[in-house]
N, C-alpha and C positions, 0 to 999 in steps of 0.2 A: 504493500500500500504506500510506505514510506518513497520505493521506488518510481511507482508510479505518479505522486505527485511531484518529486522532482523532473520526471521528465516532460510533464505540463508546463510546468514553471521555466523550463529551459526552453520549450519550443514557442510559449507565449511572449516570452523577451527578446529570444536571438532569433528567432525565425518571422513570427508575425509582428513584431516590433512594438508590441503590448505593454505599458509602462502602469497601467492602470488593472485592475483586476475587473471582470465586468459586473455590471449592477444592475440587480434585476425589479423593477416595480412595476408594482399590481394596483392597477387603477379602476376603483369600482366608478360603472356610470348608475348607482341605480335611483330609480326614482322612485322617491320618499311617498310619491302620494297615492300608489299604486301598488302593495305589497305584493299582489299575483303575478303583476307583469315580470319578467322573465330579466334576468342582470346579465348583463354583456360586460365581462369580464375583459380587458386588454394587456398582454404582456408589453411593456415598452423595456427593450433591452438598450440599457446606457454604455457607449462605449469611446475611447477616448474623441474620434470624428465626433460624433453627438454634444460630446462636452464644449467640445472647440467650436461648434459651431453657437453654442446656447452663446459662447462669450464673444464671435465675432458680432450675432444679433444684438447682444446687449450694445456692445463698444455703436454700432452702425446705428441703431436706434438712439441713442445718446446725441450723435451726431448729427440726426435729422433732427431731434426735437429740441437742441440748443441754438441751433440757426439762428439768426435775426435776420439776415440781407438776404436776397439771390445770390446763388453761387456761382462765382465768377472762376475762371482761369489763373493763375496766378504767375504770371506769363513771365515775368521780369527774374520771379527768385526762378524760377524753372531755368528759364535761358545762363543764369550766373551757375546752378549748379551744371550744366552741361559743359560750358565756359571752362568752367574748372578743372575737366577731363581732359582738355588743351595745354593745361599751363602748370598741372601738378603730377607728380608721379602718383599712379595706384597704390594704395596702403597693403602692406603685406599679407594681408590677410586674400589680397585678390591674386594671387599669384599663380592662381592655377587658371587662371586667365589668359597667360602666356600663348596656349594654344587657340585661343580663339581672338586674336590678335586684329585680322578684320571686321568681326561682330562687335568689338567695342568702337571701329570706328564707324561702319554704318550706323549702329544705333545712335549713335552722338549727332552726326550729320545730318539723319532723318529726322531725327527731333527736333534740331535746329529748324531746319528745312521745312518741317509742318509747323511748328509754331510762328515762322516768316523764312519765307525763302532769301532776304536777304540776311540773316541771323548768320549764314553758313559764309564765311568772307575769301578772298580769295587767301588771306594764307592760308586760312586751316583746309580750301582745298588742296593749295600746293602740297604741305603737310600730308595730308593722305594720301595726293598719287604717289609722293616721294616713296611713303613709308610701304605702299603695297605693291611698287616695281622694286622694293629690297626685300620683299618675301621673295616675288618673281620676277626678276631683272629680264625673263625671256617674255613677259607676257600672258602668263597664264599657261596653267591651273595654278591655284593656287592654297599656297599650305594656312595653316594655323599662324606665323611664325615663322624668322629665316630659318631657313636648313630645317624644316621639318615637309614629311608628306603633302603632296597634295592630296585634298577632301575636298568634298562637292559642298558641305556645309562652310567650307572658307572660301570655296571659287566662288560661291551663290552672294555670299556678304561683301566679296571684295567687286566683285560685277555690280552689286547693288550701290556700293560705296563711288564705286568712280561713275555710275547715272548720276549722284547725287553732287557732284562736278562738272564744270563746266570745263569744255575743252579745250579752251586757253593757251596751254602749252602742248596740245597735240596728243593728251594723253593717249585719248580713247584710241590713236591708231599704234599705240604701242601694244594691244590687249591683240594676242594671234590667236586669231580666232579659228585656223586650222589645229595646231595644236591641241588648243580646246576640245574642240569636238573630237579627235583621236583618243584625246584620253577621256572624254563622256564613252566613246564606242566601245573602251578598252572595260569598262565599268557595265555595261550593258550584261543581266542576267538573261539566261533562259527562259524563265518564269516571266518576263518581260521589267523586271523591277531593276536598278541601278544600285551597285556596292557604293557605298559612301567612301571608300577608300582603297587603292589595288593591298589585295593581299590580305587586310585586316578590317574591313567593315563592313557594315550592317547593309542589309536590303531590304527597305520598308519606306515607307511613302511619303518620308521626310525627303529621299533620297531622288524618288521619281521626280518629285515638284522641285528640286534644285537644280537637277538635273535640266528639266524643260523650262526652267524659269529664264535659266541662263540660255539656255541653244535659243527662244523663243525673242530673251532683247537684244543677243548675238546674231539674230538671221540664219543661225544654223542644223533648222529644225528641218530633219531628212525623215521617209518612209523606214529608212535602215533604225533609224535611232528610235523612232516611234512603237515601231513591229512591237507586239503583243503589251503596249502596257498598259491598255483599257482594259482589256482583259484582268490585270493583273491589280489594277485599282477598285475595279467592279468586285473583287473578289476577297476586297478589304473593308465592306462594307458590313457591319456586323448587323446581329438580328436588332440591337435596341436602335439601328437607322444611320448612327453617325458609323466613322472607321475607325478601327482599329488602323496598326503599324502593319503588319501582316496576312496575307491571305488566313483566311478559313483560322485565325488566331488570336485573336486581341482584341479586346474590351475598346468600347468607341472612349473616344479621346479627342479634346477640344483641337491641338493641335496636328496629330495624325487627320485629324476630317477637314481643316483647311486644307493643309497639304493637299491629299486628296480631292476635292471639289477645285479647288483651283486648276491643278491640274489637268480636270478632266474638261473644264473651261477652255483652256488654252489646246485643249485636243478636240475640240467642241462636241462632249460626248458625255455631255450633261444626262441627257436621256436614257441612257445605258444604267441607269441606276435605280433606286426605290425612292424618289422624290420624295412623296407624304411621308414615309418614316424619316427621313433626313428632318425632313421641317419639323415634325413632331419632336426628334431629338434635342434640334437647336432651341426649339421655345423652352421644353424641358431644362436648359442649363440657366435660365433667369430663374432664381430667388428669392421669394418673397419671404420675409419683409426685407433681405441684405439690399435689393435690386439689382446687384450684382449677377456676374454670370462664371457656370464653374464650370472644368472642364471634364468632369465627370459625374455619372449618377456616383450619387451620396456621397460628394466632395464637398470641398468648401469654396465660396466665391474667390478670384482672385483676380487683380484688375489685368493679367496680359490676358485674359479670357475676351477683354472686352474689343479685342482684334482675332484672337483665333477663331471663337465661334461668332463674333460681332461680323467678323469678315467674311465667315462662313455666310451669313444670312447677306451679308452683300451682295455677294456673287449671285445667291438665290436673286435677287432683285431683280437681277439683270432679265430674271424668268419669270420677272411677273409675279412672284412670289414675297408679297408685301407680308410685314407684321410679323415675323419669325419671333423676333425680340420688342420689347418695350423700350421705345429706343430716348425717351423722356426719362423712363425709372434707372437706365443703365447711367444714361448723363447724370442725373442725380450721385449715383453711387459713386463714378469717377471722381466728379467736384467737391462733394460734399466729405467721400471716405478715402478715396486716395490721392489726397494733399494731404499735408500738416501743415496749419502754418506759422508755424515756426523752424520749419526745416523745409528747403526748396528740393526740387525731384518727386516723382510721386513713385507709389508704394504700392503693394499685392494690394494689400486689407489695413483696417485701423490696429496699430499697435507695431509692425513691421518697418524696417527701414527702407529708404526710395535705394532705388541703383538705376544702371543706362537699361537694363533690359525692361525693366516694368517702365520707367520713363518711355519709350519709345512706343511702344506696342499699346499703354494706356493712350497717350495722345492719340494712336491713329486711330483707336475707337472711339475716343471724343470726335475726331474730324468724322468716321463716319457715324454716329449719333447722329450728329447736326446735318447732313446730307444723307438727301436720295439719290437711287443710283438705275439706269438703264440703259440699254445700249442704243446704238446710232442708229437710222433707218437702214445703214447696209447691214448690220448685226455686228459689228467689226469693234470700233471702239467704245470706250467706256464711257456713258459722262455722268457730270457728278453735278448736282440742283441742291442749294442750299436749301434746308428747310426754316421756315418761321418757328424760332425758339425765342425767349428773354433770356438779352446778355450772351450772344453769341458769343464764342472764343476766337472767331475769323481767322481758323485753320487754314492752310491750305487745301485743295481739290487734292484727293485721296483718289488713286488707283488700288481699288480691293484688293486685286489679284497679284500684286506686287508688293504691298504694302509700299510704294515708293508715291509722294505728289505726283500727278499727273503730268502738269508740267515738264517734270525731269524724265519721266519714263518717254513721253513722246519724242524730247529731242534722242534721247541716246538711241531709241529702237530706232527712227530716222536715221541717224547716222549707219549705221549697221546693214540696213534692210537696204 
């Protein structure tokens, strides 16, 4: 017996990461004025998610009912904590950052870039192309870092990063765009899905959408490169509607179903999938009363959510498929629960510290809050219609499927195309 509970206790801590023991109560509904009627008895089982969530409700409700003003943007401290990612070294605690060397400057640059596109000036472009032709001095692929691997998740941010540049010093014709695509081909699975890395990485639908994101603002989108990967995204579509990372494998997931849906956008094979359970998904990830959105059934809200599934339902837009999300109650939760202000950058949830990733990814769900989205009469591009809100944040036009302004993805795909 003695044995038996030790090996409970060892698999509840090191395996299911259980720090809590669970608690069970017993909630009578009976009514007092009816002693025959019949009591319905409900087990609610408390577990540590349950908990974390009672205390994000609390901190989020605190937060709406202290208000006094509309909630504004808080544009000035945001722009200074970005700023600062320019002009200080990372504290050591980020140092495993090292390898995602482009995604800190994308995010920096896009945030700049949606809160005003003049924000982003020409040194700190200079600065980025400098720093992302000494990853790759030949032009692409591109690694984490010098002297490391090229990954499709550093080629995708550093592609994204030099759109968010202007071409000035000629960059964009330093990016070879042959090379590129040899080693997207070299990366091409079977199964129809792309290795995030030769030799050692993963195939799952984080990988497809970098993959086509880049061939697509590179003009180097072939039948060879495409071959079987609708197939391979359709088959990542799990029973609750969103995707999973993997065929026939994986629980849906806020950011595996952007991936996914975008992707399948840019292959325009939208239709190939289960629509209504998608949408049914996405509505499913807003949270009442947080108004937040989370990236999983029975997660908790977190504000990059409000670009992965906010972006998700963008994309749906484009099909006519309004109202996924409450895109009022999300705005709320952005302005009202991921700022502090007393500290610039914005944050998952109330009580969390801000950093570039949630800055980045929150803002482009504030820009698409505040705009609608549909496509042109040839079906082809994107545009973006402000919507009547109080107290606009005057984003920039948000490209969904990119997560990059509008603006910037037109010129660079122009140059290319």
């Amino acid at each position: 017996m003695g044995t038996s509970a030790t090996r409970i206790q060892y698999l509840r801590r090191n395996l299911l990461g259980r720090k809590r023991e669970v608690v069970t109560r017993v909630i009578s509904t009976e009514d007092e004025g009816d002693q025959n009627e019949i009591i319905s008895i409900m087990k609610e089982v408390e577990t540590d998610t349950s908990i974390a969530r009672d205390e994000v409700i609390e901190k989020c409700q605190a937060l709406y009912e202290e208000a006094q003003t509309i909630p504004e943007l808080h544009r000035d401290a945001h722009k200074k904590f970005l700023d600062a990612s320019f002009t200080n070294d990372l504290p050591p605690q980020m140092a495993a950052l090292d390898a995602s060397q482009p995604w800190l400057l994308y995010w920096t640059a896009n945030s700049l870039r949606v809160l005003n596109e003049k924000y982003l000036t020409k040194e700190y472009q200079f600065r980025i192309c400098e720093k992302l032709f000494a990853i790759s001095p030949t032009g692409g692929p591109f690694g984490g870092g010098v002297g490391q691997l090229p990954h499709l998740a550093s080629t995708y941010a550093a592609i994204n990063a030099l759109a968010l540049c202007e071409n000035g010093e000629d960059y964009w014709d330093m990016v070879d765009e042959k090379a590129i695509y040899d080693w997207l081909i070299s990366l091409k699975q079977e199964n129809g899905g792309f290795k995030t890395c030769l030799g050692v990485g993963e195939v799952d639908t984080r990988g497809v959408y970098c993959a086509l994101s880049v061939a697509s603002m590179l003009g180097i989108m072939t039948d060879e490169l495409t071959e079987g990967v609708v197939d391979f995204l359709v088959d990542c579509q799990s029973s609750e509607g969103g995707f999973g990372g993997c065929p026939h494998e994986d629980e849906a997931h806020g950011g595996y179903t952007f991936c996914a849906v975008a992707s399948l956008h840019i292959l325009d094979a939208i239709d190939r999938i289960n629509i209504p359970n998608l949408a049914k998904w996405c509505s499913q990830r807003q949270l009442d009363p947080e108004r937040g959105l989370s990236g999983r059934s029975n997660k908790l809200v977190d504000g990059c959510y409000s670009f992965w599934v906010g972006g998700t339902a963008a994309v749906m837009e484009l099909y006519g498929l309004d109202h996924l999300i409450n895109k009022s109650s999300l705005r709320d939760y952005i302005l009202y629960c991921c700022q502090n202000g007393s500290r610039p950058g914005l944050r998952d949830k109330p009580g969390t510290h801000p950093d570039l990733y949630h800055t980045n990814y929150i803002l482009l769900g504030l820009a698409l809050c505040e705009n609608s989205f549909n496509l042109s009469d040839n079906g082809k591009a994107v545009q973006c219609k402000p919507l009547p809100v109080t107290a606009p944040s005057h984003l920039s036009s948000i490209n969904p499927i990119y997560g990059l302004p509008t603006k910037n993805v037109q010129k660079f795909i122009s140059h290319f195309v």
